[in-house]
VMD Tcl script that builds the backbone (N, CA, C; Angstrom):
set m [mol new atoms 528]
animate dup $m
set s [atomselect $m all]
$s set {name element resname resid chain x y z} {
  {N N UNK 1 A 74.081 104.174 95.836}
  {CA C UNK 1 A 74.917 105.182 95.240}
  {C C UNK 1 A 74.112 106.469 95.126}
  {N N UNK 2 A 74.228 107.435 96.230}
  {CA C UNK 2 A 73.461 108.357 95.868}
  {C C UNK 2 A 74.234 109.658 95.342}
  {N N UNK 3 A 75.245 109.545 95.331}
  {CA C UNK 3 A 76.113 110.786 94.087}
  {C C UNK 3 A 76.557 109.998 93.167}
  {N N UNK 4 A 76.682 110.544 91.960}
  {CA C UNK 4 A 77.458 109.944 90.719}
  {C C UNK 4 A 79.304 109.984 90.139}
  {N N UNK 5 A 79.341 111.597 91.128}
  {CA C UNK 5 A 80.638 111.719 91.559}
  {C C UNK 5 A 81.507 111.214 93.019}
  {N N UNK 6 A 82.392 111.699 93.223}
  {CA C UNK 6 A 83.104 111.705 94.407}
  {C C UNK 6 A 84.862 111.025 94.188}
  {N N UNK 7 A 85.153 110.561 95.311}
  {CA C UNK 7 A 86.919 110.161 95.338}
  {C C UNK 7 A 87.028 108.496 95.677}
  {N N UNK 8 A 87.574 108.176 94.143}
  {CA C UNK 8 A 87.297 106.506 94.767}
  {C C UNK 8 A 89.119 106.450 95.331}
  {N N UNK 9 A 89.321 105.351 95.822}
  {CA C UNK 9 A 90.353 105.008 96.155}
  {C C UNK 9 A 90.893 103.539 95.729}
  {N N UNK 10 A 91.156 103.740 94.779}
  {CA C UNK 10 A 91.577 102.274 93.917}
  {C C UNK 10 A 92.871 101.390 94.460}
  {N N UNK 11 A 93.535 100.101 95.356}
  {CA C UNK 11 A 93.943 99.233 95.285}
  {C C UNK 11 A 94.261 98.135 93.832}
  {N N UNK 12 A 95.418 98.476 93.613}
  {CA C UNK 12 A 95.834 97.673 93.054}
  {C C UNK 12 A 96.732 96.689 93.837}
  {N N UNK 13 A 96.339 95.120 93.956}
  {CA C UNK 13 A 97.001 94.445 95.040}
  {C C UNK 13 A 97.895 93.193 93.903}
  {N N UNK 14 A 97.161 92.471 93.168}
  {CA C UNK 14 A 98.403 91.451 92.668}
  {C C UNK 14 A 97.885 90.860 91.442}
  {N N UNK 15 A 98.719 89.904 90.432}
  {CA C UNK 15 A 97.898 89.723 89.422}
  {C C UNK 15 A 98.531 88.350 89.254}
  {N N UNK 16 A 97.848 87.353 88.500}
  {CA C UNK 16 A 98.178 85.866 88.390}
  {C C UNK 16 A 98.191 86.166 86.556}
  {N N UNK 17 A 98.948 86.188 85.731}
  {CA C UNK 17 A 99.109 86.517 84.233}
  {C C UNK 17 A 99.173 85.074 83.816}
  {N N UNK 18 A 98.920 84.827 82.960}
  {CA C UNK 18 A 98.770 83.974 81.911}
  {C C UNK 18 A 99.693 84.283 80.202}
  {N N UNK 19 A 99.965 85.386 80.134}
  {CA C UNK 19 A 100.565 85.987 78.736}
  {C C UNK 19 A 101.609 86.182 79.210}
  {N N UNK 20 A 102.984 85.838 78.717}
  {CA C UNK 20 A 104.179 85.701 78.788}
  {C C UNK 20 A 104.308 86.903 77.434}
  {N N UNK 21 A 105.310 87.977 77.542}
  {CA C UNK 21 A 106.428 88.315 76.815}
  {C C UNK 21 A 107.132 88.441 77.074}
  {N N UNK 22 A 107.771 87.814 77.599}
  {CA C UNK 22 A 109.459 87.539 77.448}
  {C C UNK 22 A 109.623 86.441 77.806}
  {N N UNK 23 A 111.006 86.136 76.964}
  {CA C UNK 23 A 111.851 84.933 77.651}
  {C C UNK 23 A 112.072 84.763 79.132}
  {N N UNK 24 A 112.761 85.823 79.550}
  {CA C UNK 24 A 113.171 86.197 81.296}
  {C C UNK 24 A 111.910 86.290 81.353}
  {N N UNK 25 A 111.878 86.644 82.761}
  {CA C UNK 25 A 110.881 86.946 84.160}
  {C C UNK 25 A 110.620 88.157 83.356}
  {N N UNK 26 A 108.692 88.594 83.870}
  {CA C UNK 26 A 108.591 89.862 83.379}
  {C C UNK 26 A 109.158 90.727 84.601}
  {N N UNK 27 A 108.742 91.927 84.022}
  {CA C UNK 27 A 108.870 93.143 85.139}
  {C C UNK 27 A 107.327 93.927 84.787}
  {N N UNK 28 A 106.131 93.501 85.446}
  {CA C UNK 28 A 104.923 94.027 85.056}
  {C C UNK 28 A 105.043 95.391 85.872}
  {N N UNK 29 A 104.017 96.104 85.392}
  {CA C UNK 29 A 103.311 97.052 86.152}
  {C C UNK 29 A 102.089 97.095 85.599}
  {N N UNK 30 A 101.522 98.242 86.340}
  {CA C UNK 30 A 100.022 98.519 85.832}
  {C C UNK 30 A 99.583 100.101 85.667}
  {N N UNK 31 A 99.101 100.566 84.627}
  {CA C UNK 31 A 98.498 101.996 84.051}
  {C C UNK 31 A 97.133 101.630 84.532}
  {N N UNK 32 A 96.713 102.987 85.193}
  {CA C UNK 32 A 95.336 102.987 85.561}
  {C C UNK 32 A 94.855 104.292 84.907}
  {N N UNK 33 A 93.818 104.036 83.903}
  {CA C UNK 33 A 93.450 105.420 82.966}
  {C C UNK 33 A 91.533 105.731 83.270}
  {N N UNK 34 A 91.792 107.110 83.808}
  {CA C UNK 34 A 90.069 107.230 83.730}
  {C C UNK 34 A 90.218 108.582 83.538}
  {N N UNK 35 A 89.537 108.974 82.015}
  {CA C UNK 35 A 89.178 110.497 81.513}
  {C C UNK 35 A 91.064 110.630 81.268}
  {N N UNK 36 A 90.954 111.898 81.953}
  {CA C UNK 36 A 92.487 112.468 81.278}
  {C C UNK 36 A 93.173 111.677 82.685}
  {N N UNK 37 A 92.861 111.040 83.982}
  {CA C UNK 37 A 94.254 110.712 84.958}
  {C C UNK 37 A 94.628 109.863 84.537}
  {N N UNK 38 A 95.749 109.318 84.840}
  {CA C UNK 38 A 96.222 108.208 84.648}
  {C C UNK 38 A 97.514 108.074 85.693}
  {N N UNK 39 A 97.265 106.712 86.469}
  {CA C UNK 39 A 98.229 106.506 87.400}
  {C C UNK 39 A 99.224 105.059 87.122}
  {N N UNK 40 A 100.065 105.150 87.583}
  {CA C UNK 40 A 101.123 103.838 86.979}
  {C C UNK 40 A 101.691 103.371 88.890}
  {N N UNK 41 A 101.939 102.321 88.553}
  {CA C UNK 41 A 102.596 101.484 89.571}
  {C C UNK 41 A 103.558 101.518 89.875}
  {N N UNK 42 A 104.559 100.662 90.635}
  {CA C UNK 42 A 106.218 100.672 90.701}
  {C C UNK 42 A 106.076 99.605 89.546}
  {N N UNK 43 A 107.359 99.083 88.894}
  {CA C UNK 43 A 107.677 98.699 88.583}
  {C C UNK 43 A 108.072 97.287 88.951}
  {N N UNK 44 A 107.618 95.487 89.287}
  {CA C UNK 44 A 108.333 94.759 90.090}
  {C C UNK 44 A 109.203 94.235 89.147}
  {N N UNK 45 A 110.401 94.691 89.385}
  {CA C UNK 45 A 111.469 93.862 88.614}
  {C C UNK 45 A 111.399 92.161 88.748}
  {N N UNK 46 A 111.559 91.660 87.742}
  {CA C UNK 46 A 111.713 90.105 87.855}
  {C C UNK 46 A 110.450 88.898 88.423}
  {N N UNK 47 A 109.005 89.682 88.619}
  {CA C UNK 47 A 107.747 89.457 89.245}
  {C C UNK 47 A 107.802 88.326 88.564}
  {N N UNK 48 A 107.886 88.219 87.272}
  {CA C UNK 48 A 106.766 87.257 86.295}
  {C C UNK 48 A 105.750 87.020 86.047}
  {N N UNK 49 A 104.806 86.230 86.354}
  {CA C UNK 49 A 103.097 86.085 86.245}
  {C C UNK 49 A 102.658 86.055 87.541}
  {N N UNK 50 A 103.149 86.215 88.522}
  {CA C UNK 50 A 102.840 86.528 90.252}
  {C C UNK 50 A 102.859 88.232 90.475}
  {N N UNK 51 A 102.813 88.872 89.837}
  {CA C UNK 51 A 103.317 90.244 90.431}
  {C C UNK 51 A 102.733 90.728 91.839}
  {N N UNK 52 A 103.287 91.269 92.890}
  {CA C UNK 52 A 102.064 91.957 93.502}
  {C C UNK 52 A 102.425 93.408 93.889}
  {N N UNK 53 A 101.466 94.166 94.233}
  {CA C UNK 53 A 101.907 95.469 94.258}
  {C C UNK 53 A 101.632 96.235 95.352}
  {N N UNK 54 A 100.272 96.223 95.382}
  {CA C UNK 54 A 99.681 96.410 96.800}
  {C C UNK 54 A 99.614 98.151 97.210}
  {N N UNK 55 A 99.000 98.726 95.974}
  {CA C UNK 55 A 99.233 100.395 95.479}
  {C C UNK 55 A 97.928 101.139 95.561}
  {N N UNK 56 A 98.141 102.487 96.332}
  {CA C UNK 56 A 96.499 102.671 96.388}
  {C C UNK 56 A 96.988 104.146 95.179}
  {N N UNK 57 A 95.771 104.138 94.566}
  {CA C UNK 57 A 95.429 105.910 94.058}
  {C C UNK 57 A 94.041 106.163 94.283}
  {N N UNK 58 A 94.127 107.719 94.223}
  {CA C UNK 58 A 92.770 108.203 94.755}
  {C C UNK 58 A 92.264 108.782 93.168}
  {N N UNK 59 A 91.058 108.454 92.681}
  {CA C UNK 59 A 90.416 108.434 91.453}
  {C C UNK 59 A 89.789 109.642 91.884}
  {N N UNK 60 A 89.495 110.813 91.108}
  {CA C UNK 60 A 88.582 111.958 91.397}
  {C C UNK 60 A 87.537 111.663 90.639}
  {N N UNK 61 A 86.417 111.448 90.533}
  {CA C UNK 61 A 85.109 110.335 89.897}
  {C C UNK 61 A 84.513 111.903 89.572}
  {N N UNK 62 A 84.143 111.673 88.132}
  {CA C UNK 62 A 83.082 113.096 87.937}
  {C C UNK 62 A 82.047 112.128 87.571}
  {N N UNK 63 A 82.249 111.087 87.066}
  {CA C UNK 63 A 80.975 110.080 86.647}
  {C C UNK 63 A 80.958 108.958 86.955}
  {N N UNK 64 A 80.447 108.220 87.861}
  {CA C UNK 64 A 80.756 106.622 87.904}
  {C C UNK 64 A 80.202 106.241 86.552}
  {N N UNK 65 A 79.620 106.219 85.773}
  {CA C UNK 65 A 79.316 105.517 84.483}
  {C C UNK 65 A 80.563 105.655 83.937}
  {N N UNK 66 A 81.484 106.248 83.839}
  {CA C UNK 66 A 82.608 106.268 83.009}
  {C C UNK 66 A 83.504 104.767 83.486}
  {N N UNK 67 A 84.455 104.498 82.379}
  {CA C UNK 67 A 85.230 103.218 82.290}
  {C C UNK 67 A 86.236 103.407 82.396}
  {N N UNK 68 A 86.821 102.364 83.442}
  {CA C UNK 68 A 88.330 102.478 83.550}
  {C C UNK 68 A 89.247 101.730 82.784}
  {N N UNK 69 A 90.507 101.977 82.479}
  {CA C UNK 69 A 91.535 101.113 81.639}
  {C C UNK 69 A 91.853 100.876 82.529}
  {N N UNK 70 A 92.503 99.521 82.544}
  {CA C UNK 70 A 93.591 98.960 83.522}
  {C C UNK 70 A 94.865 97.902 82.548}
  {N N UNK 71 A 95.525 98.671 82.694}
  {CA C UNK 71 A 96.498 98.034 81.536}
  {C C UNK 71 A 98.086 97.506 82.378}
  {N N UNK 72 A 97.965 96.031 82.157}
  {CA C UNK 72 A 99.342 95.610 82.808}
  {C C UNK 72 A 100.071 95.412 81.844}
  {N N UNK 73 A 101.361 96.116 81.845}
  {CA C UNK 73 A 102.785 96.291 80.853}
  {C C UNK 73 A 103.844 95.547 81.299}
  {N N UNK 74 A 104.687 95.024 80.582}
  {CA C UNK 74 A 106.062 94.699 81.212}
  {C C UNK 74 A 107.140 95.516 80.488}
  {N N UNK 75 A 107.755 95.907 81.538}
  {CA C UNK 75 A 108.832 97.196 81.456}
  {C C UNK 75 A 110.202 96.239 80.627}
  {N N UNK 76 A 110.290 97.430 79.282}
  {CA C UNK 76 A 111.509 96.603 78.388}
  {C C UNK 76 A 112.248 97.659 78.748}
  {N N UNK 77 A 113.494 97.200 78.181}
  {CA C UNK 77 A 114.246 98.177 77.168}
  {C C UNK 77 A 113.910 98.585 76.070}
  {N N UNK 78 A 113.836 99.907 75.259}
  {CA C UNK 78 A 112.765 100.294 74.566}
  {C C UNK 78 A 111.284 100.598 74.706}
  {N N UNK 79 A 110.554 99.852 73.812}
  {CA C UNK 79 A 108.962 99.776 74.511}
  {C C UNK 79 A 108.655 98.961 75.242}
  {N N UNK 80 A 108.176 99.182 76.025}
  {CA C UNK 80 A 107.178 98.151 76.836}
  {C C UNK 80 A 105.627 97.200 75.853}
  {N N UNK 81 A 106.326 95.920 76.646}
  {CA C UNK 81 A 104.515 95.453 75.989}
  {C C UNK 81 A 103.893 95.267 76.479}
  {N N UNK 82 A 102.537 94.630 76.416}
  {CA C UNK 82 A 101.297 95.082 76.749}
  {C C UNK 82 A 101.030 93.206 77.261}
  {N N UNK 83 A 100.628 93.224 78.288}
  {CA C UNK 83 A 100.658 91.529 79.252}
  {C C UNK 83 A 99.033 91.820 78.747}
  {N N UNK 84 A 98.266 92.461 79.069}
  {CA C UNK 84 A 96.448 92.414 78.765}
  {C C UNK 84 A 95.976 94.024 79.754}
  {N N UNK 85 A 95.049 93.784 79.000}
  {CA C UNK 85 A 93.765 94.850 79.043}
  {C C UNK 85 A 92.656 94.609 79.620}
  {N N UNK 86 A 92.035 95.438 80.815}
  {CA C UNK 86 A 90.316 95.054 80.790}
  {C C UNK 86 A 90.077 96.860 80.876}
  {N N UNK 87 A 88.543 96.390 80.716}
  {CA C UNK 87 A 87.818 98.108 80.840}
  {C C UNK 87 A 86.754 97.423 81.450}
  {N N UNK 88 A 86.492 98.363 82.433}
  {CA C UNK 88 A 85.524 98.186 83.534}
  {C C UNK 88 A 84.943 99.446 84.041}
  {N N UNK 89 A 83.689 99.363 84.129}
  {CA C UNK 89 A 83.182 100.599 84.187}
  {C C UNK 89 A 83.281 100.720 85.815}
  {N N UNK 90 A 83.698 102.284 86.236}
  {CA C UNK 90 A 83.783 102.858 87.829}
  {C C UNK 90 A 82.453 102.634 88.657}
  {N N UNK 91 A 81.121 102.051 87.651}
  {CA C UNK 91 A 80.666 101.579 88.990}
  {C C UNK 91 A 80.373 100.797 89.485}
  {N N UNK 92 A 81.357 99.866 89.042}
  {CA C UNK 92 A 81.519 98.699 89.379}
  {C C UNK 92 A 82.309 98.733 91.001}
  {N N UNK 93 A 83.022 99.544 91.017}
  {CA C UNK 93 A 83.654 99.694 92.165}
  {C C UNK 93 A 83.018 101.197 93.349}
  {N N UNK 94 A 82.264 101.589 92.890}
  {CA C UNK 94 A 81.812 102.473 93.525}
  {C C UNK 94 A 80.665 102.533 94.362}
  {N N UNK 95 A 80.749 101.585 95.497}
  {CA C UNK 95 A 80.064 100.993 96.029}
  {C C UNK 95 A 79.661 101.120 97.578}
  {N N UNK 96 A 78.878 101.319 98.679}
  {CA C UNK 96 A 79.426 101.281 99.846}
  {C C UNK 96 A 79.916 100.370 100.426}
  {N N UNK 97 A 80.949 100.626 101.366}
  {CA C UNK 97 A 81.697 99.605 102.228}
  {C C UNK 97 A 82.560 99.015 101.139}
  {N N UNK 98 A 82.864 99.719 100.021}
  {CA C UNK 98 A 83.885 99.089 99.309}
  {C C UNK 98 A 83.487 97.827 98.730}
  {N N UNK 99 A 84.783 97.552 97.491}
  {CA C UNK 99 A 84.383 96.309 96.809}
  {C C UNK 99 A 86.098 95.536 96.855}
  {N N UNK 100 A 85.769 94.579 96.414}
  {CA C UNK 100 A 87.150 93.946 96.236}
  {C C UNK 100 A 86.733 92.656 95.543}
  {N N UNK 101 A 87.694 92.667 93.947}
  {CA C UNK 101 A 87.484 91.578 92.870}
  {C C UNK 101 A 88.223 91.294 92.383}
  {N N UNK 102 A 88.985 90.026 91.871}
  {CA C UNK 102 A 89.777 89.840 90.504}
  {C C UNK 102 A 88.933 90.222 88.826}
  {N N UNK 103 A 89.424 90.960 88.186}
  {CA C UNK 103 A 89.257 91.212 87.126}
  {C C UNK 103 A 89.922 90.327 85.788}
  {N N UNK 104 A 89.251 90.048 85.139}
  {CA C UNK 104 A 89.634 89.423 83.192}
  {C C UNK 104 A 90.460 90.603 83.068}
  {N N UNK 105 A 91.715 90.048 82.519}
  {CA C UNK 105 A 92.516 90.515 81.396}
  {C C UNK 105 A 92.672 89.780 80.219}
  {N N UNK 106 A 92.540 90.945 79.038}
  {CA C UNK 106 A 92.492 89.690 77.767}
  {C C UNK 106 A 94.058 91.083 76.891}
  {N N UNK 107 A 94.431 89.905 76.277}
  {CA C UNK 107 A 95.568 90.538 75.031}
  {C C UNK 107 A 95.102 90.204 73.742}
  {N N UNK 108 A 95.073 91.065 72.745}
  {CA C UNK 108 A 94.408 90.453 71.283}
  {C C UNK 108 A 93.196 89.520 71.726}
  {N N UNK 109 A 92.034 89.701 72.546}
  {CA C UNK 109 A 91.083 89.171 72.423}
  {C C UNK 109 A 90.853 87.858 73.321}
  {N N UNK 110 A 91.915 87.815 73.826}
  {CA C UNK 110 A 92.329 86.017 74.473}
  {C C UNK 110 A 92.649 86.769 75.935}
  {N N UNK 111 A 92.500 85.559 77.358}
  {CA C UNK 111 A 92.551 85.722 78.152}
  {C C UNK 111 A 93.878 85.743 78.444}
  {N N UNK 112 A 94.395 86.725 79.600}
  {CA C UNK 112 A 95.627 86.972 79.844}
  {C C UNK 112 A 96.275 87.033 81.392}
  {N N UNK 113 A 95.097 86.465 82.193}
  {CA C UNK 113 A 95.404 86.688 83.360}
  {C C UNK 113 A 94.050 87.190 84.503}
  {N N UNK 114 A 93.998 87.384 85.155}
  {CA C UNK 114 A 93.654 88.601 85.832}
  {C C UNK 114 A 93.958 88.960 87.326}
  {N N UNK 115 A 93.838 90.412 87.247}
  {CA C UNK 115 A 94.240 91.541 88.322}
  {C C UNK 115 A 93.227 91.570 89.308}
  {N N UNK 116 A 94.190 91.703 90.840}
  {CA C UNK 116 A 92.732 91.568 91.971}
  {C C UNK 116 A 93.019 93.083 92.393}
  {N N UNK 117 A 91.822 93.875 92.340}
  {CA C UNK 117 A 91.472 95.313 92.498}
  {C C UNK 117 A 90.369 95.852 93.848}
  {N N UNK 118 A 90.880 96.531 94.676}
  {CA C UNK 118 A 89.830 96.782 95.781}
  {C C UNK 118 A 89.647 98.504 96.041}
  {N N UNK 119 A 88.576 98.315 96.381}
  {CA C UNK 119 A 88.168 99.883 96.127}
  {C C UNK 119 A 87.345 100.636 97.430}
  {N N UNK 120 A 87.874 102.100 98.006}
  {CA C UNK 120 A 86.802 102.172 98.579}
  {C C UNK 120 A 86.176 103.831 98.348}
  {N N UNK 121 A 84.768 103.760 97.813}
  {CA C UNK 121 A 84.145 105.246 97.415}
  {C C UNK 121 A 83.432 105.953 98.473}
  {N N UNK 122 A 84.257 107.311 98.048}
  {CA C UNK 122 A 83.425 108.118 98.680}
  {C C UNK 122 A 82.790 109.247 98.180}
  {N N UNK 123 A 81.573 108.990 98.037}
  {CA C UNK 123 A 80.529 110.101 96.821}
  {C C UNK 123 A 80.824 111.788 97.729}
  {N N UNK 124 A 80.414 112.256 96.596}
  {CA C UNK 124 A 80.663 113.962 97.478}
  {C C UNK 124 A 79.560 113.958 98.046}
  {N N UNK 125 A 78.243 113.762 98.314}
  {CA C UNK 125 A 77.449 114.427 99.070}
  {C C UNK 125 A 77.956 113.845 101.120}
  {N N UNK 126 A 78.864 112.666 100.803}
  {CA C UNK 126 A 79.356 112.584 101.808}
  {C C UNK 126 A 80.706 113.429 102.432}
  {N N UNK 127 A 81.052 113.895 101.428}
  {CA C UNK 127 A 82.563 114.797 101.424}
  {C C UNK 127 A 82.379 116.113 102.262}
  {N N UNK 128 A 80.816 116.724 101.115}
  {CA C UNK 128 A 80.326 117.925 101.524}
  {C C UNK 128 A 79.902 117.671 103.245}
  {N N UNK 129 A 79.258 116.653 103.586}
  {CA C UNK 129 A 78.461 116.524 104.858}
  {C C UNK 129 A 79.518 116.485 105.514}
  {N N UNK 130 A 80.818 116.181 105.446}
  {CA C UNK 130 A 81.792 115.793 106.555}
  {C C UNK 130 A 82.425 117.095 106.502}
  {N N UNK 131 A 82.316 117.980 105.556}
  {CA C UNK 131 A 82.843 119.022 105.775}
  {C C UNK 131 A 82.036 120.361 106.588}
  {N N UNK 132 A 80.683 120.649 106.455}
  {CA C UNK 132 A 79.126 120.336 107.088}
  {C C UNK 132 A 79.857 120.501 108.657}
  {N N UNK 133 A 79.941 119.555 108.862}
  {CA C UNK 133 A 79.895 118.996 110.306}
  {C C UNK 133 A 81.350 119.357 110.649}
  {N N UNK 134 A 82.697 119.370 110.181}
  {CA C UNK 134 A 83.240 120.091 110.510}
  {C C UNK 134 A 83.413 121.534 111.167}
  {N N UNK 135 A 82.714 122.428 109.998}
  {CA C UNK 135 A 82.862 123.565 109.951}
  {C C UNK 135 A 81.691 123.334 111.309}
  {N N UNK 136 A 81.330 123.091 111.514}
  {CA C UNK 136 A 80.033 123.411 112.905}
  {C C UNK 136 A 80.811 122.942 114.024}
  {N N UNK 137 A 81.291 122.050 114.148}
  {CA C UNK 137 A 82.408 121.604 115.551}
  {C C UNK 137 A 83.381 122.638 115.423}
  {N N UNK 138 A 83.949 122.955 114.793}
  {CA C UNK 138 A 84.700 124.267 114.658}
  {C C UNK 138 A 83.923 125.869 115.553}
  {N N UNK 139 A 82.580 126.163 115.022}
  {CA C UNK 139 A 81.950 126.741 115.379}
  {C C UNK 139 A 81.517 126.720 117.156}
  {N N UNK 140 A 81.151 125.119 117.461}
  {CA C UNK 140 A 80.936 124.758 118.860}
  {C C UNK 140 A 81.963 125.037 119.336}
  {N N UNK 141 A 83.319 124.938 119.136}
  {CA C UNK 141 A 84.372 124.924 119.902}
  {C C UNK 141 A 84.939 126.300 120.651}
  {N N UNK 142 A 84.401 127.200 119.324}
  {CA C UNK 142 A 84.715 128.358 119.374}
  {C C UNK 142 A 83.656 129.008 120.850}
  {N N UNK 143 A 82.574 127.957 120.564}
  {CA C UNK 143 A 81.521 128.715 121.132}
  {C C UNK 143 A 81.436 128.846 122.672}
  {N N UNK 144 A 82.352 127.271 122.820}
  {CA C UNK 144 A 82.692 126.660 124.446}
  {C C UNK 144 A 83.693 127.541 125.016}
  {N N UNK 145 A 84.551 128.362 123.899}
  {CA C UNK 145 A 85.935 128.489 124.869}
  {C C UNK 145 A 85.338 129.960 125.140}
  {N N UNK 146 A 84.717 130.830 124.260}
  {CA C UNK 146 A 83.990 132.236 124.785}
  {C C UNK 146 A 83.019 131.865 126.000}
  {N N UNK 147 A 82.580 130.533 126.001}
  {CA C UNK 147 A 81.333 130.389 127.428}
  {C C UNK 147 A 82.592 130.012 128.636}
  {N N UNK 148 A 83.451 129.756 128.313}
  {CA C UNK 148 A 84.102 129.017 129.344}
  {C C UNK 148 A 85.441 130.942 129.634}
  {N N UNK 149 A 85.825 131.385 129.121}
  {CA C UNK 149 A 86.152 132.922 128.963}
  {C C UNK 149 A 85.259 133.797 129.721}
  {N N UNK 150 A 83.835 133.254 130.122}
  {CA C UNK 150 A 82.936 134.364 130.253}
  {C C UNK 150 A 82.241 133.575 132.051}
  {N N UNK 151 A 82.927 132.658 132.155}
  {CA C UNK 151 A 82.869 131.960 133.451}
  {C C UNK 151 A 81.172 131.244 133.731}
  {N N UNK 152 A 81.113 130.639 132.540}
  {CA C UNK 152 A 79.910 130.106 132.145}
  {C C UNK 152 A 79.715 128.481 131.957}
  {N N UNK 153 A 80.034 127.766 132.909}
  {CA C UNK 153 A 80.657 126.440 133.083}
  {C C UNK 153 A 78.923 126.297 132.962}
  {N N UNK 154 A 77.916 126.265 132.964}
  {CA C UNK 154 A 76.697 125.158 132.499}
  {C C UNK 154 A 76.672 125.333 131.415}
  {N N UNK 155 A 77.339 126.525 130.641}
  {CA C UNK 155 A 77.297 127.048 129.224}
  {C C UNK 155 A 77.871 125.514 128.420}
  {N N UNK 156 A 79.283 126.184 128.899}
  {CA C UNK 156 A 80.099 125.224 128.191}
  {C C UNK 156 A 80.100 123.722 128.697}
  {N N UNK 157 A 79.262 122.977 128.805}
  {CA C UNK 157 A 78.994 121.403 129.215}
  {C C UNK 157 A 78.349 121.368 128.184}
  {N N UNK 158 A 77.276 122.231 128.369}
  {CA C UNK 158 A 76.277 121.959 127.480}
  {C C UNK 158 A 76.873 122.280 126.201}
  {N N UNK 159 A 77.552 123.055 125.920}
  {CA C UNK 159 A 78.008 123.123 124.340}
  {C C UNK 159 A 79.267 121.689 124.288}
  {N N UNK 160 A 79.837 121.199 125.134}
  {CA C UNK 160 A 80.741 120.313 125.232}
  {C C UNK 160 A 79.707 119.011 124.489}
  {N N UNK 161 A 78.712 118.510 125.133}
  {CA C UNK 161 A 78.056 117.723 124.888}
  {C C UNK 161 A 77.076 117.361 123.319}
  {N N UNK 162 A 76.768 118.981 122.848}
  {CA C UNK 162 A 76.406 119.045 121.517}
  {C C UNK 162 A 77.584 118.969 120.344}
  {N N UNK 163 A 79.406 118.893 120.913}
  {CA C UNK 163 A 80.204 118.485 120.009}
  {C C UNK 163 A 80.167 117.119 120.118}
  {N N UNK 164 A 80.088 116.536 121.323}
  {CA C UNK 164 A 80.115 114.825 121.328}
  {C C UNK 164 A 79.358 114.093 120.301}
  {N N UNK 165 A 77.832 114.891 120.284}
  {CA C UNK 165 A 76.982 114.655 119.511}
  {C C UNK 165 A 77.331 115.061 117.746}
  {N N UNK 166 A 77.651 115.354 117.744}
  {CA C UNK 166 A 77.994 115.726 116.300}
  {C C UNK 166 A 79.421 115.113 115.816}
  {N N UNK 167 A 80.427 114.819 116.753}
  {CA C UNK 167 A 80.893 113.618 116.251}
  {C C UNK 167 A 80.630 112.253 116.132}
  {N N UNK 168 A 79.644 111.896 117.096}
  {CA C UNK 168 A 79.310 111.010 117.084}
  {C C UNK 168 A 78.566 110.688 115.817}
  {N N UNK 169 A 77.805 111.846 115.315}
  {CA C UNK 169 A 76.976 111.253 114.396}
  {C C UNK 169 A 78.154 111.241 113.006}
  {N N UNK 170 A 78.904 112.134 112.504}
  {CA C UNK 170 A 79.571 112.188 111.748}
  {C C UNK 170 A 80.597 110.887 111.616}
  {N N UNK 171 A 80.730 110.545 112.720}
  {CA C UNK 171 A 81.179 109.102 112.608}
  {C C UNK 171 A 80.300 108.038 111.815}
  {N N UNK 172 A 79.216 108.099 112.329}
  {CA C UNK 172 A 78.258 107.035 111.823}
  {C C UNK 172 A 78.378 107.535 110.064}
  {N N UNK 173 A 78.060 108.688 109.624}
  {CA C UNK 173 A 77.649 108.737 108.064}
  {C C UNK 173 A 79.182 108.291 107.472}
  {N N UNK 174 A 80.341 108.515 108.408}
  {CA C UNK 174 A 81.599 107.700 107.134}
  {C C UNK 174 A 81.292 106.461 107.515}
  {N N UNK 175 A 81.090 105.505 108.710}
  {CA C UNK 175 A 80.896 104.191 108.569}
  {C C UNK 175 A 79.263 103.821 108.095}
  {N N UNK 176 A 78.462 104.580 107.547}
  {CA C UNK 176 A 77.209 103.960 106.677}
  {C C UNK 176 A 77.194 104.393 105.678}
}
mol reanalyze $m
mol bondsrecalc $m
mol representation Tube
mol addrep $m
């Protein structure tokens, strides 16, 4: 982890519950709270303790030390209640090549299930570099079509070949 920030991309995929409120089938969802965002799910009508969802959001990370809520509700009439709770800190999931786990949910202290969560981070110093390397293939491109304008065909190979190279490598830093 060599930034502390960056953009995680949180999966919420399905949850096996254990805490029943209601008589009927629930209708769970899930609140995802970190700092002031907070993202919510669809709604599965009639899920029960199987829900699945299979929902991505993109987390804007100013701190991986910070903790996430993950709160599964079942949608009433009136209020909604609360199926369980975990808090898990973001760097737990902020990982390379991604993570993917079932998580503890507990209600009043007792186990309630748990939620399988997959994640994949991307710290800014990788954001900045891909942007880096953008703005310079941008630059090469520009640079080929004035050599190739100016009837400079060894020009532009050779600048053809230093974009290959620079995607190529920019490839490698999102897959390492």
């Amino acid at each position: 982890m060599s930034d502390t920030s960056g953009n995680l991309k949180l999966t919420v995929i399905e949850a096996h519950l254990t805490h029943n409120t209601d008589v009927n089938k629930m209708d769970p969802y899930v609140v995802i709270q970190v700092r002031e965002q907070e993202f919510k799910t669809k709604v599965k009508q009639e899920a029960g303790k199987e829900p699945k969802w299979n929902e991505s959001f993109n987390i804007d990370v100013k701190y991986i030390g910070d903790d996430m809520t993950v709160k599964v509700m079942d949608d009433d009439i009136g209020k909604d209640d609360s199926i369980g709770v975990a808090k898990i800190k973001l760097s737990s999931f902020c990982v390379n090549g991604g993570f993917d786990e079932w998580y503890e949910i507990s209600f009043k202290g007792k186990p309630a299930g748990k939620i399988h969560l997959s994640s994949v981070w991307r710290p800014n110093t990788l954001v900045r570099q891909s942007i880096k390397i953008s703005t310079a293939l941008q630059q090469l491109e520009h640079a080929k079509r004035d050599a190739v304008a100016k009837d400079d065909y060894l020009l532009a190979h050779k600048i053809q070949l230093r974009i290959k190279e620079q995607q190529q490598k920019e490839m490698q830093d999102v897959l390492f």
